[in-house]
C-alpha positions in Angstrom: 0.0 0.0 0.0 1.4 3.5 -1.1 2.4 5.6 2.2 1.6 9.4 2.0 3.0 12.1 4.1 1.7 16.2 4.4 3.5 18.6 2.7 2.6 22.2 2.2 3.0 24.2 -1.4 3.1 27.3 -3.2 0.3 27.7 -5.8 2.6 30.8 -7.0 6.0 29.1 -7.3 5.9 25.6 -6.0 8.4 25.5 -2.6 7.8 23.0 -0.5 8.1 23.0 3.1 7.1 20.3 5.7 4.8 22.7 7.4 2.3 25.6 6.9 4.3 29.3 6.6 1.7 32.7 6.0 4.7 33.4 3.8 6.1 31.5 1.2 10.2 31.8 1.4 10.5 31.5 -2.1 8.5 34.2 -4.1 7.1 35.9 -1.3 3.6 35.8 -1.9 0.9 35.3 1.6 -1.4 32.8 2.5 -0.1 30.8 -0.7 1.0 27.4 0.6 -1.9 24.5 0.4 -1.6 21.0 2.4 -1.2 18.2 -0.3 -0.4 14.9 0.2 2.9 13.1 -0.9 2.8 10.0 -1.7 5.6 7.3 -1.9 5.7 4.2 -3.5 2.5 4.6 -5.6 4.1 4.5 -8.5 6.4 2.3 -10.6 10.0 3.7 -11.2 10.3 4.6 -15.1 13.5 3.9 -16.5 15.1 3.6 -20.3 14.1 5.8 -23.0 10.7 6.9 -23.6 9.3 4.4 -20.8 10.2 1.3 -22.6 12.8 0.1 -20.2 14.9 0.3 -22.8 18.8 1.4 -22.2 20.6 3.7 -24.5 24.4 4.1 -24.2 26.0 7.7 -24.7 27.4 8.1 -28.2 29.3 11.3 -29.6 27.1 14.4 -30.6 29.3 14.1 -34.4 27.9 10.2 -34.7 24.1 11.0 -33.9 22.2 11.0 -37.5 20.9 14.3 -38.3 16.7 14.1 -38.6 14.8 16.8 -40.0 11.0 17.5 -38.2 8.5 17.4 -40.5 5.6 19.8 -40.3 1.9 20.8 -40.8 0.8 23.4 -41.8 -1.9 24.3 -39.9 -3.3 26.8 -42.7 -3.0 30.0 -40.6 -0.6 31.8 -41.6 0.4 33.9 -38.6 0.6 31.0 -36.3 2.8 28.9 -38.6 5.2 32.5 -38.7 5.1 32.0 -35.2 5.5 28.6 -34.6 8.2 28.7 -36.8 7.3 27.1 -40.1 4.2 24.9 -39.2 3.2 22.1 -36.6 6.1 19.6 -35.1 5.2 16.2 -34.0 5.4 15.4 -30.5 5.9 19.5 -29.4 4.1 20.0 -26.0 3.3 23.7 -26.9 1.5 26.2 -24.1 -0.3 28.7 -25.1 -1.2 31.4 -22.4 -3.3 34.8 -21.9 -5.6 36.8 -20.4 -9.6 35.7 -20.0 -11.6 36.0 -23.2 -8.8 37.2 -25.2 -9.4 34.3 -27.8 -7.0 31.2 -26.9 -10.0 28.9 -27.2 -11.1 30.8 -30.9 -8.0 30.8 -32.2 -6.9 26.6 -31.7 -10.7 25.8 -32.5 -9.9 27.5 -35.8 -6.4 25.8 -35.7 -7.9 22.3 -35.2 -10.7 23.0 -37.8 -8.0 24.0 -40.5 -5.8 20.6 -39.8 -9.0 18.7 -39.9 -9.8 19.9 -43.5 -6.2 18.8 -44.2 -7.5 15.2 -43.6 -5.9 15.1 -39.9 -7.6 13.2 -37.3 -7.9 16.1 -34.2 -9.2 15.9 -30.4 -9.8 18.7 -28.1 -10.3 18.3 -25.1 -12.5 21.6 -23.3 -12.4 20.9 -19.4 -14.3 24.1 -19.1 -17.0 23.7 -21.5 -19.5 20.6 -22.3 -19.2 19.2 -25.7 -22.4 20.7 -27.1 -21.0 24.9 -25.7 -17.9 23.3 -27.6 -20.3 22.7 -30.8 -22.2 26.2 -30.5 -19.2 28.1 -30.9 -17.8 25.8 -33.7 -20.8 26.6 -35.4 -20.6 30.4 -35.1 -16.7 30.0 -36.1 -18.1 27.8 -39.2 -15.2 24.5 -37.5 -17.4 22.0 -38.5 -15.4 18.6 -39.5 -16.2 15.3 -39.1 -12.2 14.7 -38.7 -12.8 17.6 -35.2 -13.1 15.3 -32.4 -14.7 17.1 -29.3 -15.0 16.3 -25.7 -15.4 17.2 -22.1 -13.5 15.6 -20.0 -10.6 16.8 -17.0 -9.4 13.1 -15.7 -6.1 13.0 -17.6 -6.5 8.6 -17.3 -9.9 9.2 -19.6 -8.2 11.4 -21.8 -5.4 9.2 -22.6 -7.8 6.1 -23.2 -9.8 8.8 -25.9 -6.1 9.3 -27.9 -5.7 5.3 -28.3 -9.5 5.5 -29.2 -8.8 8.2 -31.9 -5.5 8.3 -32.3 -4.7 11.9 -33.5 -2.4 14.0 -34.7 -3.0 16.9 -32.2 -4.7 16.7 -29.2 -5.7 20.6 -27.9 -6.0 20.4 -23.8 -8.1 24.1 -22.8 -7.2 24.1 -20.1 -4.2 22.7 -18.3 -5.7 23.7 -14.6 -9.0 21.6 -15.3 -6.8 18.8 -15.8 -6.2 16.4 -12.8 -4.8 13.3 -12.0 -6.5 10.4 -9.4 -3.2 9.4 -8.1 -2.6 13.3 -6.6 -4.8 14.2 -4.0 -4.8 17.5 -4.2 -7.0 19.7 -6.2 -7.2 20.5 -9.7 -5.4 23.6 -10.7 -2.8 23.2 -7.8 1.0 23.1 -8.3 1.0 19.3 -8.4 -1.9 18.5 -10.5 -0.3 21.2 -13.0 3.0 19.7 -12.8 2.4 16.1 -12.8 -0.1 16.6 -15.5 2.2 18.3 -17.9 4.5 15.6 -16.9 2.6 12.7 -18.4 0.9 14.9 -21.2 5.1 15.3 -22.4 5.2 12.0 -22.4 2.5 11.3 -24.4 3.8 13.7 -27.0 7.4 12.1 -27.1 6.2 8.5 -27.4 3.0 9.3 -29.9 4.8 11.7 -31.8 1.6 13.7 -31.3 1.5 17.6 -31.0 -0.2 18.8 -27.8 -1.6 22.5 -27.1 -2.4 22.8 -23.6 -4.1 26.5 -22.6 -2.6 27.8 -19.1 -4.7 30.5 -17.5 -2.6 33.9 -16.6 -1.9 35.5 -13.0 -3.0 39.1 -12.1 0.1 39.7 -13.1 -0.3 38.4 -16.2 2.6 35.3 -16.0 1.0 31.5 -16.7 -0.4 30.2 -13.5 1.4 27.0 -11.6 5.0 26.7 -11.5 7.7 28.2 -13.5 9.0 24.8 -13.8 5.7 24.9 -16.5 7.4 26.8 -19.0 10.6 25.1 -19.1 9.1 21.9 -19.5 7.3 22.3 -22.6 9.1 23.1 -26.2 7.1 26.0 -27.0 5.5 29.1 -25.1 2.6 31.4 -27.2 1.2 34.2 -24.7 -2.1 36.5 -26.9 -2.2 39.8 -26.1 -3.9 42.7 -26.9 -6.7 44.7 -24.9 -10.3 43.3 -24.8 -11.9 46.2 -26.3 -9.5 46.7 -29.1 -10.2 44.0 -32.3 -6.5 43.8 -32.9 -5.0 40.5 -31.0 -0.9 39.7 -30.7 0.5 35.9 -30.8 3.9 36.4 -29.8 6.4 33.6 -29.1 8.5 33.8 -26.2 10.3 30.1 -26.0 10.6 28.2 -29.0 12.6 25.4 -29.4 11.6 24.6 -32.8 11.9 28.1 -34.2 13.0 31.9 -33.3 11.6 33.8 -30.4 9.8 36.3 -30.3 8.3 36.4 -33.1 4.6 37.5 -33.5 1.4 36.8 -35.5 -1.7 39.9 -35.8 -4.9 38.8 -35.9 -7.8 40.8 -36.1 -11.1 39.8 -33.6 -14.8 39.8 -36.1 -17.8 37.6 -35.5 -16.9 34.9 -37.0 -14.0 34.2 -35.6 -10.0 35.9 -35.6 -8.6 36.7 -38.6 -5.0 37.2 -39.8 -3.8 41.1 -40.5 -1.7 40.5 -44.0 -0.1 44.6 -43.4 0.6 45.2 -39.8 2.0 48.7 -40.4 -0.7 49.3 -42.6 -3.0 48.9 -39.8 -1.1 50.1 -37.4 -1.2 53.6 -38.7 -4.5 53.2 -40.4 -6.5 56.1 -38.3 -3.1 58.3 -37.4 -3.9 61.8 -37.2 -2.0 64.4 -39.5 -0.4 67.6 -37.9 -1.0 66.9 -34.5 1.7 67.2 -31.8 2.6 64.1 -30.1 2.6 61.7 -32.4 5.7 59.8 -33.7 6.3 56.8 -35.7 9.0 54.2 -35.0 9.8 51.0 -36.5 9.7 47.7 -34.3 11.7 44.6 -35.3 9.0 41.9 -33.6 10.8 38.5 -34.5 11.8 38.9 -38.1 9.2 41.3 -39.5 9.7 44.7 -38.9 6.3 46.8 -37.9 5.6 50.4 -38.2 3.7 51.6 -35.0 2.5 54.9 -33.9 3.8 56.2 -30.5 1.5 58.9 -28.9 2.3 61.1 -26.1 0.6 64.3 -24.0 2.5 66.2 -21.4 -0.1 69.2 -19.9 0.6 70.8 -16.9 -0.2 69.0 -13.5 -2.4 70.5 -10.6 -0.9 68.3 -8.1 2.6 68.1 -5.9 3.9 64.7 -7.7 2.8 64.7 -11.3 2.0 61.4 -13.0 3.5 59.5 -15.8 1.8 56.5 -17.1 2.9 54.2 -19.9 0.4 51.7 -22.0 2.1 49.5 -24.2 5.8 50.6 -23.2 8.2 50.1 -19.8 7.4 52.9 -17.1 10.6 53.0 -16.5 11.8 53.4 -19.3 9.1 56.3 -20.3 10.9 58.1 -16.9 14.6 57.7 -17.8 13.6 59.1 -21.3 12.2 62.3 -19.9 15.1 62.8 -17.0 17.7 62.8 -20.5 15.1 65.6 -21.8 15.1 67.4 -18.8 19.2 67.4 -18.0 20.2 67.1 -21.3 18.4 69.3 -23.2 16.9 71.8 -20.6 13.2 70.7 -20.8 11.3 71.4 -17.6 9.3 68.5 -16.8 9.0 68.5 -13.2 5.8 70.3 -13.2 4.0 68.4 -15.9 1.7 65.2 -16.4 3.2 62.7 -18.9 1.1 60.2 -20.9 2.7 58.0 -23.2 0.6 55.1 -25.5 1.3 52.6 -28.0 -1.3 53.0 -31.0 -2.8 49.3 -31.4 -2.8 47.7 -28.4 0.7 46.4 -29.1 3.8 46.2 -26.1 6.8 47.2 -27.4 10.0 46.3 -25.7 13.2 47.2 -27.5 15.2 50.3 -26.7 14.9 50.7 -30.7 11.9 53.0 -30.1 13.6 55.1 -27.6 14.2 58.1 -29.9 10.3 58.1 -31.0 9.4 58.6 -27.2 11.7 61.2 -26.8 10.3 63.2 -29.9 6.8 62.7 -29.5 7.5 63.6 -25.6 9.2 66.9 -26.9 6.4 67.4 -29.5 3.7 67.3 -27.0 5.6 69.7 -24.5 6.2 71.9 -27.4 3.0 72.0 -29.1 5.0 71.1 -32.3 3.8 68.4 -34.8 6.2 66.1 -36.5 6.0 65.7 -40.0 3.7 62.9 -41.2 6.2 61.3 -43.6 8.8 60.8 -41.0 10.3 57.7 -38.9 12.2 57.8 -36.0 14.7 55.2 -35.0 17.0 55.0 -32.3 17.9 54.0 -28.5 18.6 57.1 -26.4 21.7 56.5 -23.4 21.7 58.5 -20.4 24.0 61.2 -21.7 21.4 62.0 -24.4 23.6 60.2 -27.1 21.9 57.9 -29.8 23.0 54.5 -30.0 22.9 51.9 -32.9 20.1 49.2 -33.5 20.2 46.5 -34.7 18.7 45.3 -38.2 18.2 48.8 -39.0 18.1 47.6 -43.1 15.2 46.1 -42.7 13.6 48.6 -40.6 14.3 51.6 -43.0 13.3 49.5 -45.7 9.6 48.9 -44.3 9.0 52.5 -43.8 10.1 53.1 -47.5 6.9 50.4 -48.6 4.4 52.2 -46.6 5.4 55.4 -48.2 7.4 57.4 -45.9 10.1 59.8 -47.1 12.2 60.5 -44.7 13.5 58.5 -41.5 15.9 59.8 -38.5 18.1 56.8 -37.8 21.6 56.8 -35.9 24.9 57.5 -37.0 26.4 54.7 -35.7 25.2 53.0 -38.0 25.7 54.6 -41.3 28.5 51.9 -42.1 27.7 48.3 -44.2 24.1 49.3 -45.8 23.3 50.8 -48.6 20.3 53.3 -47.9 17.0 53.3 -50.3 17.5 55.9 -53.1 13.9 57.0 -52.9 14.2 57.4 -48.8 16.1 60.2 -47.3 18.4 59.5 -44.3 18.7 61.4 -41.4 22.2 61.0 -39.4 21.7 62.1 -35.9 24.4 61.5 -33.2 22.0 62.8 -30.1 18.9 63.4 -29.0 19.2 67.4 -29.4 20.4 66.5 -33.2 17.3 64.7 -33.4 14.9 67.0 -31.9 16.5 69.8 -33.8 15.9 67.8 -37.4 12.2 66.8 -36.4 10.7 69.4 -34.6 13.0 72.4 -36.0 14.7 73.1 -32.5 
């Protein structure tokens, strides 16, 4: 008979400890550690490759035959870019974001594409019964014969349905619905989650199915359960974008298979999401002309490079601390930007609310954009517009120099397809490119050059 002993666990991180703490030691959250039972000698010790007892001796990396994955395309464009080509076998892939942002939309649609493909699919909904499951594939026209549905959260069950159907992906929404018999505790907990992973890993390795399992997101917006989540599984996809903005962002942030982050734009309607072929083109689709504030900078998001609109007001604050507020960008950052206006080129921002936005719904997180904060910062505080052909490029140090970026070809290039003619770039890196002949360059070395060249002084 298995013996069991109490143990007490983090539901934020996953430390252990032998008895209950109102803070847990290792992230420092309160009232976070549950009682769950541990049990010993339960289970049968799994050894040899895959499960099959069988041993494998060490050979040299230079002896090891070189295999090539083949993948599926899934038939969405934007999540092949960011899956990095198409659908591997056996990949245990988590996809993550916040409530009703459209995880479940978007891998319906996914599953419904592969089935057309002549793919045998199963998803598995934990949260919804298998006729709320058919409603929405109705409204998202999913409808497949190949589209295997059903509702069920014991892991044992679902693993007797994937000898029963025998697919080639098997969609899991979501992982904290899942539990296991042999763990006591409850379903969502840190065990459940990891042990469930665990096996749902090794289903995908000895199969050579794909698996998408759906992780709900913490208040603060990381997958909830363990870190250990993340680094078990070959790929991590987090959507974002606001609710109440159409616009949705697939970005990949581990990817063993392909690059990081690299992104996919979809677009929310009625019947479903669907892809954005021009990014920048919709990006800057309902800019204003001749207003002061706004700037436009180019964002390298994976390989694509994306023109974006960056929107700031500074007005004068009634109170003794003024506010800055940043949406889509690093507060932070937005501050250090405004301290090198402020010692650097005299601007007196003490006294003044500053409110900085990224047009979109997008985050951007490269110091790239740096220089297009600054000027549309300066613009606002100025009352000066920038000109509507222009792009600004560059990442601003603390001495108010601007540095180099990187893939700045590509960048320059974009903004010379969407029509622009003219684009502020740095000097450091005027050497080994050959600028468009229909663009003209701008060669700044600091932000006061910059400003100066934009906004006339």
């Amino acid at each position: 008979m298995a013996k069991y002993k109490l143990k007490f666990a983090c539901q934020e991180c996953g430390y252990e400890s032998p008895k209950w703490m109102g803070k847990c030691p290792g992230c420092g959250s309160w009232n976070t550690l549950v009682e769950e039972r541990d049990i010993k000698g339960g289970r049968p010790a799994v050894r040899g490759r895959r499960g099959t007892g069988e041993n494998r001796p060490a050979v040299p990396i230079t002896e090891v035959g070189g295999v090539e994955e083949p993948r599926s395309d899934i038939g969405i464009r934007e999540l092949n870019r960011v899956l990095g080509g198409g659908l591997v076998p056996g990949s245990l892939i988590l996809v993550g974001g916040d409530p009703g942002i459209g995880k479940s939309t978007l891998l319906l649609q996914a599953s419904h594409r592969l089935a057309l493909r002549g793919m045998p699919i199963l998803y598995v909904s934990g949260e919804e019964s298998a006729e709320q499951t058919r409603l929405r594939a109705d409204r998202l026209k999913a409808l497949d014969s190949r589209l295997y549905v059903a509702s069920e959260t014991d892991l044992d069950a679902v693993e007797a349905l994937v000898e029963e159907v025998s697919p080639r992906l098997l969609v899991i929404d979501s992982i904290q619905t899942i539990y296991l018999p042999d763990v006591t505790s409850a379903p969502g907990s840190v065990a459940q989650v990891r042990e469930c992973t665990g096996r749902l890993m090794r289903l995908a390795k000895e199969k050579g199915v794909a698996v998408i399992i759906v992780g709900h997101v913490t208040k603060e917006g990381a997958i909830a359960g363990p870190r250990m989540l993340e680094h078990m599984v070959d790929c991590v996809l987090y959507f974002e974008g606001e609710r109440h903005h159409t616009y949705r962002v697939l970005r990949a942030v581990k990817n063993r298979f392909g690059s990081t982050n690299e992104i996919g734009l979809f677009e929310m309607k009625s019947e479903g999401l669907s892809e954005v072929d021009n990014p920048s083109e919709m990006f800057l689709s309902e800019r204003p002309a001749g207003v002061a504030g706004s700037a436009v900078t180019a964002s390298m998001e994976g390989t694509r490079p994306v023109l974006i609109e960056l929107q700031a007001l500074v007005s004068p604050t009634s109170f003794a601390t003024p506010k800055r507020m940043a949406s889509g960008l690093d507060p932070n950052r937005v501050t250090m930007i405004m301290a090198v206006l402020e010692k650097r080129l005299g601007m007196f921002l003490q006294n003044q609310d500053a409110y900085v936005n990224v047009v979109g719904g997008v985050r951007l997180d490269e110091p790239a954009v740096d220089l297009a904060v600054a000027v549309s910062l300066a613009s606002s505080f100025r009352d000066r517009p920038t000109r509507p052909k222009d792009v600004v490029i560059g990442e601003v140090g603390l001495t108010g120099e601007v540095r180099g970026v990187t893939r700045l070809e590509n960048r320059v290039a974009e903004a010379a397809n969407m029509g622009f003619r003219r684009v502020v770039v740095p000097a450091k890196n005027r050497k080994g490119w050959t600028p468009p002949k229909n663009l003209e360059i701008v060669w700044v070395e600091s932000v006061e050059e910059a400003l100066e060249a934009v906004l006339g002084g």
